[in-house]
Steps between C-alpha positions, in 0.01 A plus 500: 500500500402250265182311459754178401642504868118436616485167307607138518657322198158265602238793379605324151432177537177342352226381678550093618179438416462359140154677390621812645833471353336449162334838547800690622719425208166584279483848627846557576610597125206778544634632806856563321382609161291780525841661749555742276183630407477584892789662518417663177157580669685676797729681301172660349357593836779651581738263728867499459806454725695793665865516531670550801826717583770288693828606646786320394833477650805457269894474623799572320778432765460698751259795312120403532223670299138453554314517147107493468386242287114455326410077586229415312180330791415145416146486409354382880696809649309861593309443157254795402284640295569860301128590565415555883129523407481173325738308748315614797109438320632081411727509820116607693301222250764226620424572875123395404605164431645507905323345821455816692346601209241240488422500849449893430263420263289224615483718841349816265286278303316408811498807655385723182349229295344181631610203756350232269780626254807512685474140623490335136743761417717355801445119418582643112829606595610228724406243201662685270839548750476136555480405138772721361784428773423114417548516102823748614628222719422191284597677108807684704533729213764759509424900509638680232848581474640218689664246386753231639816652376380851706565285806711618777633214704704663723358375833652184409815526335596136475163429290568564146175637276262221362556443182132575405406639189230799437254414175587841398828713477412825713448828271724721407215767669500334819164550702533785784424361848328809707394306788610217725295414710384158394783439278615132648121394403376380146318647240214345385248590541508865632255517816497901417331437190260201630406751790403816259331285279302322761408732768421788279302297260290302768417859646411676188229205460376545780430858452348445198237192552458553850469863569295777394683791377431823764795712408627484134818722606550265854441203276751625220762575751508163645477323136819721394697375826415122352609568194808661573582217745413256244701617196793717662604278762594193266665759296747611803618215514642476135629848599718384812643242297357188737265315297484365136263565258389124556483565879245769456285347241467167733418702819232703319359216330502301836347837656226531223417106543468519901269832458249350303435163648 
């Protein structure tokens, strides 16, 4: 199925707002223009479209033969990556960026660590959610891949397609979509990358200035997991093909901001 059905002909439209709309149409050409390096970027690691075998009928009066034919996928359908190791290690670093996730980890942190640290990790995230689904909602910029003409209006057949205009043409490389699940929401900035820059950041201080070291191995361990959460997960999400380059530089700046305030 495609990600198009998923979305209104509205996702397009630019904030009402005039400051906000100012800002959209700022960091719109940004969204569009580095397309290609993505895709480009997930060719690289490995990500390319399958094709799948499809029975076809054909009649001749009254003789019938069934012929197998190869049908290229579109690029938001059964997408995958030629390595299984790499796939599965970004497809593992995206899941970091998830609630259960968090709620995993602010549970372990005050179970293994220290109270005192969960909560501010807590209020850290919920700031940080709170701040990044507001600049998605108000700059309404699109995720890569998507633009107006890629809209399927076939729930309403009568409504013809807005004559809206993307700032960019899409590229000839077009940008792989290997996940879904939050593909009706906007782009920037990605909350994956605000989260691993935050969270992980805010605890490695803490270990640092406010805890003497008992176990360098223990201690090692735990800065590895923060660092692999910090740099990998923003990463993945290049890799599935639903965030920009602009979306990921926001979110980690935002992240890096929020973590040392």
């Amino acid at each position: 199925m495609s990600v198009s059905r998923h979305i209104s002909a509205d996702y397009f439209q630019p904030p009402s707002d005039s400051f906000w709309r100012r800002w959209h149409f700022t960091l719109l050409p940004l969204v569009h223009q580095y397309e290609g390096t993505l895709a480009r970027f997930q060719r690289k690691l490995g990500v390319t479209t399958r094709k799948r075998v499809i029975q076809k009928v054909t009649c001749d009066g009254a003789t019938c033969n069934m012929v197998m034919e190869d049908v290229p996928e579109t690029f938001t359908s059964h997408p995958h990556s030629s390595s299984n190791a790499v796939h599965t290690l970004f497809a593992v670093a995206s899941e970091l960026g998830n609630e259960p996730y968090y709620a995993l980890w602010a549970t372990s942190t005050a179970i293994l660590l220290d109270a005192r640290v969960s909560l501010p990790l807590l209020i850290l995230w919920a700031l940080g959610m709170y701040i990044g689904q507001f600049l998605k909602d108000n700059l309404r910029l699109p995720r890569p891949g998507l633009f107006p003409e890629t809209i399927d209006t076939t729930q309403d057949k009568q409504k013809q397609k807005q004559p809206t205009k993307p700032s960019a043409s899409p590229s000839d490389v077009p940008v792989i979509r290997l996940e879904t699940k939050y593909a009706a929401e906007f782009g920037f900035p990605s909350t994956h990358a605000l989260g691993a820059f935050s969270l992980p950041m805010l605890t490695l201080l803490f270990m640092l200035f406010r805890y003497e070291v008992q176990s360098p191995i223990a201690c090692g361990l735990w800065a590895a997991l923060q660092l692999f959460w910090m740099f990998v997960t923003p990463v993945s999400r290049l890799y599935r093909g639903v965030h920009s380059f602009l979306d990921i530089v926001g979110g980690s700046l935002i992240g890096f901001v929020l973590a040392i305030v």
